[in-house]
N, C-alpha and C positions, 0 to 999 in steps of 0.2 A: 297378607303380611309378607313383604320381602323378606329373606332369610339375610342373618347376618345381624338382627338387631338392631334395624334401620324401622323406628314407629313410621307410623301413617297418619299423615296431617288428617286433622278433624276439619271437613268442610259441612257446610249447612245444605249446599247445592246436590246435586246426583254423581256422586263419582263417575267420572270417564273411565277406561279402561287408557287410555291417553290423553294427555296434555301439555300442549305447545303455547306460553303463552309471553311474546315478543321475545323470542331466541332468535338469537342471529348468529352467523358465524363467521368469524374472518381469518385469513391463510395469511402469514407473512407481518410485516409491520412497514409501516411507512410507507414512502411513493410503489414499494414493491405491493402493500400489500392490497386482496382478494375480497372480497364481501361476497361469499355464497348466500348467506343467509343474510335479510334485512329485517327482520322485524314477523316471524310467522305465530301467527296463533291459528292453533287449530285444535279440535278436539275428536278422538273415535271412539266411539260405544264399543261394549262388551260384542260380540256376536256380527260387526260391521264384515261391508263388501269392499274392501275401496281400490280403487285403482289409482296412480300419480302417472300423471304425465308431463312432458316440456322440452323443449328442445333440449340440445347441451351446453350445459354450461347453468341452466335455470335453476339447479337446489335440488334438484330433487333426489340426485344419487348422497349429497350432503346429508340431506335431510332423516333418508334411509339408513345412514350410518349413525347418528345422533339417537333412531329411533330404537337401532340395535343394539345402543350404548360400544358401539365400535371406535366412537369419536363425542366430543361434550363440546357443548353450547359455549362462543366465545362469552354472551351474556343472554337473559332470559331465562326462564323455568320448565323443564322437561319434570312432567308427575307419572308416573306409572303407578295403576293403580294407588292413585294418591300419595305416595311415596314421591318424593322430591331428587330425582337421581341424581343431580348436581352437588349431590349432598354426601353422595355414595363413596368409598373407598374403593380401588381399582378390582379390587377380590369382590367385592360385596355389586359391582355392577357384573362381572365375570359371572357370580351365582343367578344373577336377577338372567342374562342369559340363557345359562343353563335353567332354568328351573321352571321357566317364563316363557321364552322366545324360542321358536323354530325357526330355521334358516333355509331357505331353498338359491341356489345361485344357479347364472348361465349358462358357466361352466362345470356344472353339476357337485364339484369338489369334489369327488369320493378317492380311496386309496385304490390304486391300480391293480396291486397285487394279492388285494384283499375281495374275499367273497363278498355279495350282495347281504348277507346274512351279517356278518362281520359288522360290514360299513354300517349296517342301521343299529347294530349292538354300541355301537363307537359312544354316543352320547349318554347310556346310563353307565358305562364304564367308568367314564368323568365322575357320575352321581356316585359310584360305588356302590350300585346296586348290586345284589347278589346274581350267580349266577344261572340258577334254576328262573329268577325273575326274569333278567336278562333274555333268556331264550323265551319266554311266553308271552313278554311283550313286543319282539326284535320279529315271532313270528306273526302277533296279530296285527300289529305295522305293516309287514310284507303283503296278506293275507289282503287289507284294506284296499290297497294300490294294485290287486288283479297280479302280485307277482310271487304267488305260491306254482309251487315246482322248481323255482329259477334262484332260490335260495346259494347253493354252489357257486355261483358262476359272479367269475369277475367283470368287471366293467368293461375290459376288451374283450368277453363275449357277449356283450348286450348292447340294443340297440341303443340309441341317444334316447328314446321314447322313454325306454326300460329301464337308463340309465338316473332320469328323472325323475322317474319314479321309487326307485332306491333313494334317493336324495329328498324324496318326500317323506316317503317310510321314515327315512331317520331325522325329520323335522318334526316328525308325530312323534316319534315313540316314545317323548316324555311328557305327553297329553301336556303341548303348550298351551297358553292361551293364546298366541295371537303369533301367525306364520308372515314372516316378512320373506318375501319372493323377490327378485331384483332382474326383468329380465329373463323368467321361467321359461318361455317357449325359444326365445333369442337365436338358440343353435337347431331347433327345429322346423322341420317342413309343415306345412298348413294342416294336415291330416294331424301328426303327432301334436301340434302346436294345440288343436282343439281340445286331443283327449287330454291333455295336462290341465288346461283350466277347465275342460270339464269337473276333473278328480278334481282341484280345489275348491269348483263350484259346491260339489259333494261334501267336501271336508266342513267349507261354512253352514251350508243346509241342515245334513245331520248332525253335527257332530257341535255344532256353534263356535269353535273356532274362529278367531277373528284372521281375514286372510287381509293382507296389504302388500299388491302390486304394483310395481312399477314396469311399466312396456311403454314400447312407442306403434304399438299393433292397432290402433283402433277396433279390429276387430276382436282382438283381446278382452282389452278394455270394455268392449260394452257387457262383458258380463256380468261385472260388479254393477252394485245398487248404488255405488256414489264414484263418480271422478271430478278427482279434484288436479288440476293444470296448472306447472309453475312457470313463472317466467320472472326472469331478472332476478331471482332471489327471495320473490316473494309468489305468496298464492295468487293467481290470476281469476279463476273462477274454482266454486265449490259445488257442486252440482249432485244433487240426490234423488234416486227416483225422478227424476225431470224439474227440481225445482232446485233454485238456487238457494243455496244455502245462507 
């Protein structure tokens, strides 16, 4: 149940934990305007691996935004957990964010002048979570991502590796279900690039987390169990465990 008092359509079929079904999106009006999106349906399970890929310009950073409710379908059906988000009021998709969705970016987002400890407290502050909670869950976040000791220290003293993983910490530490990553290794060298999707490989393993990346790394990408590749505005191939979707 989304918070906010938004019911959950009753379906006969297996609820998704997402659903894409003919959403398109378009920028502009007229000879000026854009067609990112044409027509996508797609669906991810509870617990998926998926990776997006496509050149630029294909939907896929579109598609990413629509999925974070950052941006809404010009027409077509977006379901979270069977909730109809098109449906949603601007606060009640804001919650469905918070409550719901972990956020990892490429340029790690964190405040400068703020501790590591700080930054991953940032998202139940929002919740107005108490603050005895705040710290036991700000440090088992920390704790997960291999960065206990390093709690103090701002992001001009850590590395991009470590900075990353602060921005992981605070994508977990309100036990989302499903972490949308946009570009996670991007400002990383091949060594730190690994341990990053390692630790997400980890987060979907143990933890069931649904992780959904976006890279243009192939060697990224092959660690997820589905890549799915857009081009033109639309999905071009869906591909799971080696079989097409």
């Amino acid at each position: 149940m989304i918070t906010g008092g938004v019911q959950q359509r009753k379906r006969k079929s297996e609820q998704h934990l997402i659903e894409f079904s003919g959403v398109t999106k378009v920028y502009g009006e007229g000879h000026a305007s854009m067609q990112a999106l044409r027509g996508i349906d797609l669906c991810i399970d509870e617990g998926e691996f998926v990776a997006i890929m496509g050149p630029s310009g294909s939907g896929k950073s579109t598609c990413m935004n629509i999925l974070g409710c950052l941006d809404t379908p010009t027409s077509g059906i977006y379901l979270f957990r069977d909730v109809d988000v098109g449906q949603l009021t601007r606060n009640q998709r804001a919650m469905l964010r918070r409550y719901y969705q972990g956020f990892v970016f490429q340029g790690y987002n964190l405040l400068n002048r703020t501790s590591a400890f700080e930054n991953v407290e940032i998202p139940l502050i929002y919740r107005g979570t108490p603050a005895d909670v705040r710290r036991e869950q700000a440090q088992k976040a920390l704790d997960i991502v291999g960065l206990r000791g390093w709690e103090s220290h701002t992001p001009g003293e850590l590395s991009g590796g470590q900075q990353q993983r602060v921005a992981i910490a605070r994508a977990i530490v309100t036990e989302p279900a499903v972490i949308l990553a946009d570009e996670p290794t991007g400002n990383l060298d091949t060594t730190r690039s690994r341990e990053i999707i390692e630790l997400l490989n980890a987060l979907n393993a143990n933890q069931g987390i649904t992780i959904i990346v976006i890279t243009h790394e192939p060697n990224i990408a092959a660690y997820a169990k589905r890549l799915i590749h857009f081009r033109d505005g639309l999905v071009e191939t869906d591909v799971q465990n080696g079989r097409v979707k």
